[in-house]
C-alpha positions in Angstrom: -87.1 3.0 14.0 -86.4 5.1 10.8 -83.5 6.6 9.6 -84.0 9.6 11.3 -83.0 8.1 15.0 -79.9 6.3 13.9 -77.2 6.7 15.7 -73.4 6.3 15.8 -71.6 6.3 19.5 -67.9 7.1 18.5 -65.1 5.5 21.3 -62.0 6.7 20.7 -59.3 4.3 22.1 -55.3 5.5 22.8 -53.4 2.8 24.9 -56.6 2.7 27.2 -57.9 -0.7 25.9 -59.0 -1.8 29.8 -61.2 1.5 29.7 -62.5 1.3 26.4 -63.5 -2.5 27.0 -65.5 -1.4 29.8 -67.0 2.0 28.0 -68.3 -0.4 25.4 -70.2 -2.5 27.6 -71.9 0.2 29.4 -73.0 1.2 25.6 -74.0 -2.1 24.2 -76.9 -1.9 27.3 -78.9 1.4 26.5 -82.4 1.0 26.1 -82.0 2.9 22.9 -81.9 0.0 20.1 -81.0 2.1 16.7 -77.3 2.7 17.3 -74.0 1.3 16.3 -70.9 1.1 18.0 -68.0 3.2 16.0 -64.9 2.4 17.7 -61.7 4.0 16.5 -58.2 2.7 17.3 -56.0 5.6 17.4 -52.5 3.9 16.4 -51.8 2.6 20.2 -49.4 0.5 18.7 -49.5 -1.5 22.5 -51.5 -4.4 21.5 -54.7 -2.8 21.2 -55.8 -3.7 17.6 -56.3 -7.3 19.2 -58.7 -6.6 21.7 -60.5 -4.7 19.0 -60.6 -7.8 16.6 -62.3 -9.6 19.6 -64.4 -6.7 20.4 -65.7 -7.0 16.9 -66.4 -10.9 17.2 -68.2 -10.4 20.5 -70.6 -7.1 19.3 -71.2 -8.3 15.7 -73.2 -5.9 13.8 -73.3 -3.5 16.9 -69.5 -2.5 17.0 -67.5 -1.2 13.5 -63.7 -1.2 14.3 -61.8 1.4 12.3 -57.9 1.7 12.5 -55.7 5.2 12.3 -52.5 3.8 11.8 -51.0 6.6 14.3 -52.3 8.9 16.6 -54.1 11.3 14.9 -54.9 13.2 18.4 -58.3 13.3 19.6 -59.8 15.6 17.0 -58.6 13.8 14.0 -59.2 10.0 15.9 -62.9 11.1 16.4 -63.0 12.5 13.1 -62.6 9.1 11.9 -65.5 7.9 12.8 -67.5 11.2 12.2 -66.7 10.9 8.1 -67.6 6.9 8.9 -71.2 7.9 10.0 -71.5 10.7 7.5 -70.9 8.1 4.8 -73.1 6.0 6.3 -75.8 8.5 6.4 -76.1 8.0 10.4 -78.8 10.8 11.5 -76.9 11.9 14.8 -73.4 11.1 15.8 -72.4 10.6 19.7 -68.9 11.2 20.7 -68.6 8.9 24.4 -64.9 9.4 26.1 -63.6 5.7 26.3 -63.1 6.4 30.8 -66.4 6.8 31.1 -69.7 4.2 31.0 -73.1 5.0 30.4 -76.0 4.7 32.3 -79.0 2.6 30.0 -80.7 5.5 29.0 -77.9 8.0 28.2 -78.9 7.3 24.2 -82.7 7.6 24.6 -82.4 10.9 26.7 -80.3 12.6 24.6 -82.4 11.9 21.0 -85.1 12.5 23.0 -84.4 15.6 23.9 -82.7 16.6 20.4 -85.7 16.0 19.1 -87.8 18.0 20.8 -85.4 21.1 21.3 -84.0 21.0 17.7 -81.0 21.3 19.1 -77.4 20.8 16.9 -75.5 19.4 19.8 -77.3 18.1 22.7 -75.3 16.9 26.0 -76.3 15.3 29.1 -75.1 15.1 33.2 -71.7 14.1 33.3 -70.8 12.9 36.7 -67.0 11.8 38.0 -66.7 8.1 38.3 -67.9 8.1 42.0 -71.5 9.6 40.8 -71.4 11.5 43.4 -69.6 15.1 42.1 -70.0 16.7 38.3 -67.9 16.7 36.3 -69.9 19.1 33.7 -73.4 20.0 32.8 -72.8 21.8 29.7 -70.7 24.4 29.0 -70.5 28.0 29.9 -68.2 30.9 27.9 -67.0 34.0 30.1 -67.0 37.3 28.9 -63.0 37.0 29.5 -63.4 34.7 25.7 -62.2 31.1 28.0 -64.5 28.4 27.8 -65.6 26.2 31.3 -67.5 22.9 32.6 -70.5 24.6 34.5 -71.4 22.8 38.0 -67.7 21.4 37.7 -66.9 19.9 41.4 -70.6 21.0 42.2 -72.6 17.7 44.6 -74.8 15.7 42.4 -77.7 16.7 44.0 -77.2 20.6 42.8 -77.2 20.0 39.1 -79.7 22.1 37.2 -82.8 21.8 35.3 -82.5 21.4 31.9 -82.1 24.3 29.1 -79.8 25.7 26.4 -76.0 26.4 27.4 -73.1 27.6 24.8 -71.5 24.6 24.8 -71.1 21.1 25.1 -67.9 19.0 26.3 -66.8 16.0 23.5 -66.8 13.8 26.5 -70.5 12.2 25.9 -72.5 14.9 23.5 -74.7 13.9 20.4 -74.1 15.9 17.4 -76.5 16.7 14.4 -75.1 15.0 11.3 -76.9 17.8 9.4 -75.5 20.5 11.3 -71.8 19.2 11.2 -72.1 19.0 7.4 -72.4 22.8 7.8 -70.5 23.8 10.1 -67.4 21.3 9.3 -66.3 18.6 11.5 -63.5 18.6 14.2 -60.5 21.2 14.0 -57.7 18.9 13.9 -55.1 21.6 14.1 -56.4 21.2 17.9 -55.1 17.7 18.1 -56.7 17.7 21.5 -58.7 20.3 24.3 -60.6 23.2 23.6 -62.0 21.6 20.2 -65.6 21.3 21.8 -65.6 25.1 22.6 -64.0 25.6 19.0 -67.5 23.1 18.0 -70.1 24.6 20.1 -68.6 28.6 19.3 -68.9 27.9 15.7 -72.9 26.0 15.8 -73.6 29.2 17.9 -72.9 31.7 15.8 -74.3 29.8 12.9 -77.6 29.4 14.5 -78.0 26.4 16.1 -78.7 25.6 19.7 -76.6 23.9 22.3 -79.1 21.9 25.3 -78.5 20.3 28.3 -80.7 17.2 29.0 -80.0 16.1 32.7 -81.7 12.6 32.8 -78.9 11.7 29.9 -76.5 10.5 32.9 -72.4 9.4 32.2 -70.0 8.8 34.8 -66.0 9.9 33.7 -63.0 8.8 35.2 -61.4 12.3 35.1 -57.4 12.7 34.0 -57.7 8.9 32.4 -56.2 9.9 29.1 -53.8 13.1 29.9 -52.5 10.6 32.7 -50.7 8.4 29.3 -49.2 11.2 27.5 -46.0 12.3 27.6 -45.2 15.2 30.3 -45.8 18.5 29.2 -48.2 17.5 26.8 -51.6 19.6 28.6 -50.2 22.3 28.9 -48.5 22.7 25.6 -52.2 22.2 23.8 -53.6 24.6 26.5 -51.5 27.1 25.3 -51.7 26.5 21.9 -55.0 26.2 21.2 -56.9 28.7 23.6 -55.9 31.1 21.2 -57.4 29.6 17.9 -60.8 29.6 19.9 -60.8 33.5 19.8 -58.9 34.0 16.6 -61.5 32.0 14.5 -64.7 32.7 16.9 -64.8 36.1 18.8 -67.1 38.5 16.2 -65.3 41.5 15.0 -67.1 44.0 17.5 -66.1 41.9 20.2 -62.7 41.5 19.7 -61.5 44.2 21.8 -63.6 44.2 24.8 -62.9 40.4 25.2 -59.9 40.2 23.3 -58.2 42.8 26.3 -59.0 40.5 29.0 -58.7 37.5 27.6 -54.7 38.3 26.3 -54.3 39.6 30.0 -55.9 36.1 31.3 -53.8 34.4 29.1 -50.1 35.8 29.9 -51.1 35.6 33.4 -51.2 32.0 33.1 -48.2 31.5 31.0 -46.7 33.5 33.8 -48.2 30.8 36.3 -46.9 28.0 34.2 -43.0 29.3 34.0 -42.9 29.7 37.4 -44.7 26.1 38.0 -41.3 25.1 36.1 -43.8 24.4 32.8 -42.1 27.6 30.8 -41.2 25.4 27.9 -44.0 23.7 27.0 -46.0 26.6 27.3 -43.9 29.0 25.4 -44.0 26.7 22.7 -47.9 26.2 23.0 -47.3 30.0 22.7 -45.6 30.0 19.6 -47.7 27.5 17.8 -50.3 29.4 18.4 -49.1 32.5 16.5 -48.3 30.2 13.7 -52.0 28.7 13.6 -53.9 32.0 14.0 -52.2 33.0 10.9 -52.9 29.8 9.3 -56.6 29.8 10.9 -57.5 33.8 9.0 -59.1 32.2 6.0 -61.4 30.3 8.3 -62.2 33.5 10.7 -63.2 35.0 7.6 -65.5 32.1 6.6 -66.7 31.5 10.0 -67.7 35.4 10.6 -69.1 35.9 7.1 -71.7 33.3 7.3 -73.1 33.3 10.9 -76.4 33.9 11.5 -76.7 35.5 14.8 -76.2 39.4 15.5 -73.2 40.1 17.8 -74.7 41.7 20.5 
């Protein structure tokens, strides 16, 4: 194939080294043969970095290890291997969670149809572990400015045809290499959720398109990864970062309509979290995120003074 089908699959792997072994299997079968294997060790420090030397031996040429030396969050661990494949002037980059396996064809479908849609990011089916419920078939964004999986908890059997959707989850989505040199890579002031919608809001409103291809098929073992952090941790993010998504996205003649309900939705639910006894991390997730949207002005000004869509 030439060098405009290559591929890089980033794995990103935090004390989950059963999962990951098993997520890199799944990949080292699709049909699609101009990949590689980027598989990022995120500073597990739990004995990890040996079943990656022997993942290396087994894969050869198919599998490049790279090692963060601590965890850089998910954003700045899969931005690892997004500067690898830009360096190595890879023409797509996929992002594949490491609790979830692929079916054969996940790689094919998804080039396939990037191809023919133009599409910058391009995501597939993605179905709970079970095959049997979805987990997400694309991305929608409500008019209250919060990001959601669409068909989420829908039966396998309803998910819709393909076409264009806002966004895509970082789950099991292929990225244009091209379009992420122009738009910029991952947010790591996320560390971890939300950064897709943060992706897909930014490629929208510089133009490029978001589809859904559902013959590109992944099963996910939902809650693998929040399940190993430290308690506290989702919904300190949450509330950190849903905020950065409006500050640095939501066009200026916007910002009121959804700016009013999306400030109402959002003290509702740090309401719902302090009396769910999650008050502290949440408050903090609150004041983070005053400190980042100050921080993150420059890049609202940069983000709304190049797009090239209208508002309305």
């Amino acid at each position: 194939m030439d060098s405009s089908s290559k591929v890089a699959i980033v794995v990103l792997n935090y004390k989950g080294i059963d999962d990951t072994v098993d997520c890199i299997e799944s990949l080292s079968k699709q049909t699609y043969d101009n990949f590689t294997i980027i598989a990022v060790e995120n500073g597990s420090n739990d004995g990890s970095v040996d079943r990656f030397k022997k993942l290396e031996k087994q894969y050869g040429d198919k599998l490049v290890a790279l090692y963060n030396n601590k965890n850089l969050g998910f954003d700045g661990g899969v931005n690892t291997g997004i500067r690898y494949a830009i360096n190595e002037e890879f023409y797509y980059v996929a992002l594949f969670n490491n609790d979830a396996v692929a079916d054969k064809d996940w790689v094919k479908n998804l080039v396939a149809a990037a191809k023919k849609q133009g599409s910058g990011i391009t995501t597939g089916l993605l179905l709970r572990s079970d095959g049997n419920t979805i987990d997400s078939s694309g991305d929608w964004l409500s008019k209250w400015g919060l990001g959601f999986p669409r068909n989420r908890g829908d039966d396998t059997n309803q998910a819709p045809d393909g076409g264009f959707v806002f966004g895509a989850s970082g789950g099991a989505t292929l990225f244009s290499i091209y379009m992420l040199q122009r738009i910029g890579i991952f947010d790591e002031d996320f560390f971890a959720y939300y950064e897709d919608v943060d992706m897909s809001f930014r490629a929208q409103l510089a133009g490029w398109k978001v589809y859904y291809e559902p013959s590109a098929i992944a099963y996910h073992k939902i809650g693998q990864t929040s399940a190993r952090m430290k308690s506290g941790f989702t919904v300190y993010q949450t509330f950190k970062n849903l905020p950065l998504v409006f500050v640095k996205n939501v066009p200026f003649g916007l910002l009121l309509p959804v700016g009013v309900r999306f400030y109402t939705a959002y003290w509702l639910m740090v309401g719902h979290a302090i009396v769910r006894g999650n008050g502290w991390p949440a408050l903090r997730g609150v004041v983070m995120s005053l400190i980042l949207s100050i921080k993150k002005l420059p890049t609202r000004w940069h983000i709304q003074s190049s797009k090239k869509v209208p508002t309305s």
